[in-house]
N, C-alpha and C positions, 0 to 999 in steps of 0.2 A: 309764394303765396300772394294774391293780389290784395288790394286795400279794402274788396269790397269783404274778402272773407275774414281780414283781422277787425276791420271797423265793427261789422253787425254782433260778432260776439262781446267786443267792448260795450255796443251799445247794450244789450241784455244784460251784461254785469252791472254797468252803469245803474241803469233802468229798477233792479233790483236792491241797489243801497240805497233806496229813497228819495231819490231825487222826485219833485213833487211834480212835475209834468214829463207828459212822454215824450218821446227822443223822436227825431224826423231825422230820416238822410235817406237822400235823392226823392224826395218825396213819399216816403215808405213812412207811416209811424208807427212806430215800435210800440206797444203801451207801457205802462211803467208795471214793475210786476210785483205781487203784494204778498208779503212772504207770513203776512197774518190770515191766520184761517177765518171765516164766515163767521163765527162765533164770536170774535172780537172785533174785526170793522165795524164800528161802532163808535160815535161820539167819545170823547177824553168822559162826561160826565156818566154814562154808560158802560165803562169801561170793566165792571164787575157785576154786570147785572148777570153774565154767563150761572154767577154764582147763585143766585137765586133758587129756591126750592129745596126740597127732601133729597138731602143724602145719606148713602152709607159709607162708612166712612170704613179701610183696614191696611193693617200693618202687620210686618215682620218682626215679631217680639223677640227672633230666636230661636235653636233647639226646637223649629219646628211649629212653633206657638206664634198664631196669630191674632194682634189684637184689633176689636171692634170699636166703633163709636156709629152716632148719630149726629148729624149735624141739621139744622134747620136754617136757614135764610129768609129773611122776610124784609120785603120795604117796609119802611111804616115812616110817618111822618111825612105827609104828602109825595110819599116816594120820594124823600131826598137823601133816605138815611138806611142803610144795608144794616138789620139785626141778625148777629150769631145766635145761635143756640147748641154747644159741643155739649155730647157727652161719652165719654167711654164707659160701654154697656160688656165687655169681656176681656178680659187680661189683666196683664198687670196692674195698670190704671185705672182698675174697677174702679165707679164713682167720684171721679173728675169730671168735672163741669168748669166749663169756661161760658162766656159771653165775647164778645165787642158790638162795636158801632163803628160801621164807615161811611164817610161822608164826601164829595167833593164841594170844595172850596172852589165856588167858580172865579171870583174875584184876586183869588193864589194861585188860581190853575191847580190845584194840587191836589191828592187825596189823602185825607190822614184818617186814620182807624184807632179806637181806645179800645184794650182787650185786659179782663177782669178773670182770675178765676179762684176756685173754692179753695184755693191753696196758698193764697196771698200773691199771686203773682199775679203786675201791673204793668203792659206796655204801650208805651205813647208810640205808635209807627207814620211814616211816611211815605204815600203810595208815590213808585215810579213804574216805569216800562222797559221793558229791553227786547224790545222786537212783541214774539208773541207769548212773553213770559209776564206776567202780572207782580207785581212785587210789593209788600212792605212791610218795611225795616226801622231799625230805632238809629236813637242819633248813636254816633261814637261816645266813649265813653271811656277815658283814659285812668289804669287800674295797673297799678305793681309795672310799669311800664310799658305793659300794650296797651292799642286801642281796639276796644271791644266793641264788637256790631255784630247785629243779630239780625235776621233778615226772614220770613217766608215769602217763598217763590211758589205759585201757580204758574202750573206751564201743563202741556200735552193737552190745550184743552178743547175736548169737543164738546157735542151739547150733551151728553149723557155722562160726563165722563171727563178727567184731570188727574193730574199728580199735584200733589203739595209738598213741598219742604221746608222744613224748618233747618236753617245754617245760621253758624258762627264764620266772625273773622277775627283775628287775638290781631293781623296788622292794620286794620284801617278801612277794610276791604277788598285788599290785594286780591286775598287767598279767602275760600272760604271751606270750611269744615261741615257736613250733614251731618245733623243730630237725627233726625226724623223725616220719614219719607212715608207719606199716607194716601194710596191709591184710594178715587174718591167715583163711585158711581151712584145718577140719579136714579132716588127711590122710586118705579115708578107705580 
């Protein structure tokens, strides 16, 4: 096999882990290849604007039984701050309501979200990324001797349409456990 047919497919691998400029050999360039769909190429501070609008919200309760929610998105505060509005309208969880608020911190780089709901349950999260998966998670949290982290992951996401997760890790974030998996299409 010659050099030209082992180099160009390195370069395409290459090309595809991110490297931030594209690849030239023999004067050919390669472009870099962006393994985020259209809906996320977007600014770091845009990074969940995907999420905006009327959804419906449903799940696998089980035995067959699927449960429902509503969720609402809205900017508000000169569009700098993403508002929740959940509620689960059939199943088990009849009338649970949650809220949050996320925000980007441009001066941290960072995203963090406060999420509040009718059941006393309070989380301080921390937005990250992992390719084109949306993420956030609370801090660690050491308990009877593991360390405990809790994470939702937004991934699959087009513009009408995503999966959500909510996961556990009992090590640190090694490993993590799905508690809830809620396929999400826009109302339209």
């Amino acid at each position: 096999m010659g050099f030209t047919k082992i180099i160009l497919p390195v370069c395409f691998i290459l090309s595809s882990l991110g490297t931030s400029n594209d690849i030239s050999y023999n004067n050919i360039n390669i472009p870099k290849v962006s393994r985020v769909s259209p809906e996320l190429s977007l600014p770091e501070e845009k990074s969940f604007d995907f999420w905006v609008g009327k959804w419906h919200a449903s799940w696998d309760e089980g035995d067959g039984k699927i449960g429902k929610a509503t969720n609402k998105i809205t900017k508000i505060l000169d569009s700098k701050v993403i508002k929740e509005d959940f509620r689960i309208t059939e199943g088990q969880g009849k009338g649970f309501k949650g809220i949050s608020i996320s925000i980007y911190q441009p001066k941290l780089k960072r995203w963090k979200q406060a999420w509040a709901d009718n059941q006393g349950g309070y989380y301080d999260l921390i937005g990250e990324f992992d390719d084109d998966k949306r993420i956030f998670k609370t801090q660690v949290v050491e308990k009877d001797g593991k360390k405990i982290v809790s994470r939702m992951v937004f991934m699959d996401i087009k513009k009408n349409s995503f999966t959500w997760d909510w996961e556990s890790s009992y090590d640190g974030g090694k490993t993590w456990k799905l508690l809830w998996r809620i396929k999400y299409e826009r109302a339209l």
